[in-house]
N, C-alpha and C positions, 0 to 999 in steps of 0.2 A: 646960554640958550643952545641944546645941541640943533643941528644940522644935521639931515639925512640927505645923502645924495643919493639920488633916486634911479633909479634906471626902469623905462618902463619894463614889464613882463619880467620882472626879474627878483633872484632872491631878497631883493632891498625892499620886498612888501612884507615878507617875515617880519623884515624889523620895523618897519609898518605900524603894524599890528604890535610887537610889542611894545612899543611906546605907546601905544592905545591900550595896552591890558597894565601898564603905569601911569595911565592918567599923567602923561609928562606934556611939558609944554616943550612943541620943538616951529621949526622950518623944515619945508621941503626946496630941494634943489632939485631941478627935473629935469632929466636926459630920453631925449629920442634915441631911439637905434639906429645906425645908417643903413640908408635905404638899400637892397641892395644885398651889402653882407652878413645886415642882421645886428653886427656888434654895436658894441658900448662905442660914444665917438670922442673922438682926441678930446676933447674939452672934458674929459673927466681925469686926466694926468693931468692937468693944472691944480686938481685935489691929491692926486694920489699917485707914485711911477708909474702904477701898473694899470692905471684906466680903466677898472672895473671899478662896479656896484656891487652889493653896497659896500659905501663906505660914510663914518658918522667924523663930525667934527662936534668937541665936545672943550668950551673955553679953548685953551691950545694942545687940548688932543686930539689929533687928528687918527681914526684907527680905522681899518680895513679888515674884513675875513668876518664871514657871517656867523661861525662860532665865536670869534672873539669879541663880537660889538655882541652879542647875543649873551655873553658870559661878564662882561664889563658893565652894560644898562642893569641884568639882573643883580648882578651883585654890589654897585652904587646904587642903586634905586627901587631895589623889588626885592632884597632877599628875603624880606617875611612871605610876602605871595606869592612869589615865585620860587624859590629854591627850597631844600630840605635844608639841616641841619651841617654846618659845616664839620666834615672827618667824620663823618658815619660811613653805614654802609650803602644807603640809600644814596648819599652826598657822591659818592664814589659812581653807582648806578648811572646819577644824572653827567657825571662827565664822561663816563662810558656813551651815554644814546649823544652828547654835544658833539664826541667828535666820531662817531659813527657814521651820523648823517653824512658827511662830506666825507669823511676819510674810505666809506666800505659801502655804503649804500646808495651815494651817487656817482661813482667814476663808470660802473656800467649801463648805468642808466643813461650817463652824458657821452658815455661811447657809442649806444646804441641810435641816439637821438643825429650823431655826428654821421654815422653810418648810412641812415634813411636821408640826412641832407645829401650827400656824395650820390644816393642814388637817383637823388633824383637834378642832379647839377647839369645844364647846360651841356651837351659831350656829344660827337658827331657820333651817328645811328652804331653806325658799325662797331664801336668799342660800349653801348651801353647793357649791351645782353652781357656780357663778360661782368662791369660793373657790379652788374646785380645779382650775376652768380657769386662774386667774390664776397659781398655784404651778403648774400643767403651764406653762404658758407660760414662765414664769421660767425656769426648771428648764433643757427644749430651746435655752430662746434665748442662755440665759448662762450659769447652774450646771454644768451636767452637761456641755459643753464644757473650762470651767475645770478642772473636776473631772478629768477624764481627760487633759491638758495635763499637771497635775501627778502623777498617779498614772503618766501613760507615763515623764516625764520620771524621775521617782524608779525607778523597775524598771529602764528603760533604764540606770542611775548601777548600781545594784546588779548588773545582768546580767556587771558589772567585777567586781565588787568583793563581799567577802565578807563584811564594814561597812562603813559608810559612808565611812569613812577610810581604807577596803582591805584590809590583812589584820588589824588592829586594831581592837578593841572597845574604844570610847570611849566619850567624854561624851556625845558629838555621836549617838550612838545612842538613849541616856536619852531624852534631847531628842526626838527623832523617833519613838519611839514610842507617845504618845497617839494622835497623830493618824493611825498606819498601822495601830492596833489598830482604831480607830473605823471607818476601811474596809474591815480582814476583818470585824468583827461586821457587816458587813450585807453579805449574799449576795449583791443585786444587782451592788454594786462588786468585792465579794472576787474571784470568780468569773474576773474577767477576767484580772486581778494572778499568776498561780502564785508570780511571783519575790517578790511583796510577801508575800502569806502563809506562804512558806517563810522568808522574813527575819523576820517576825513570831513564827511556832513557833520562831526558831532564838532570839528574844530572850526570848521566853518559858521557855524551855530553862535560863536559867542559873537556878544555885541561890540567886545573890541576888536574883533576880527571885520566886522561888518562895517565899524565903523572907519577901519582904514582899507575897506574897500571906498569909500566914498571919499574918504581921504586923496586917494593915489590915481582913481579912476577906474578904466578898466583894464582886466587881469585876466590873463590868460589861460590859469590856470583854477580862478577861481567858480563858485557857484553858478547854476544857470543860470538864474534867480535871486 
């Protein structure tokens, strides 16, 4: 039986959802955030050193890193319906967008998100106009460039293609939608995207998407509706 440990608001709904687009039979383990700092809480190193979600336990493998439980469920248990053809050029493609997601298209995104916490943390009056001059600074001079580099670059990919692999709903979509949810939930970026948001409603659409919303509860990032 695998085991997903859970963390709410967090990438561990991706994998969610993929055990729901494999019809697999699993468990959930379920972690609160601590109140307060937001994080994953020490009771998830008793799964794992590093105390993050997700992470799946699978008979006695235990694995961590949302491309790797994402690339291991698919390819033990889904690679007719989820993957292309292994050592093609397509096969290649899909482990290109696996470790895109987290390796090039989230570290500005999770800088940026880290930036607005700081600006708005706790901080006597007098040092917080400085604060938020130093995150605006940041933001124009290197965030918010990266940020739309990769946001053109992805739309532009999809203005092709109907997934990210073309006319095929894969893995490699799993994968890439945390961090294209996290750009429509905030209006300033969504706004610009039409092609991303309409990829986002269309992955939000499937029914094992919806059905591990009901699964896991509620999701931060997910649908209004």
């Amino acid at each position: 039986m695998i085991t997903l440990h859970y963390l709410e608001d967090s990438r561990a709904q991706r994998i969610l959802w993929l055990l729901e687009e494999l019809d697999l039979e699993y468990e959930l383990a379920r972690y609160s955030r601590n109140a307060g700092s937001g994080l994953a809480p020490d009771s998830l190193k008793r799964v794992h050193a590093l105390g993050k979600s997700p992470v799946i336990t699978d008979g006695n493998l235990t694995l961590a890193e949302s491309g790797a439980i994402v690339d291991y469920l698919a390819q033990r248990y889904g690679a007719k319906q989820l993957l292309p053809e292994h050592g093609t050029d397509i096969w290649w493609d899909y482990v290109y967008w696996l470790h895109y997601a987290e390796g090039s298209l989230m570290p500005p995104l999770l800088m940026r998100f880290v930036f607005e916490r700081v600006k708005q943390a706790p901080m006597p009056f007098f040092v917080k106009p400085l604060v938020k001059k130093i995150v605006a600074g940041v933001n124009s001079a290197f965030l918010d460039k990266q940020i739309h580099t990769h946001l053109n670059f992805v739309a532009d990919h999809l203005a092709c293609h109907e997934w990210i692999l073309g006319e095929q709903f894969s893995a490699a979509d799993i994968q890439m939608s945390f961090p294209l949810e996290t750009v429509i939930s905030n209006p300033e970026l969504a706004d610009s995207y039409p092609r991303l948001q309409a990829y986002v409603a269309a992955l939000q659409a499937r029914p094992a998407y919806r059905k591990a919303l009901k699964a896991g509860g509620a999701y931060r990032y997910g649908p209004a509706n």
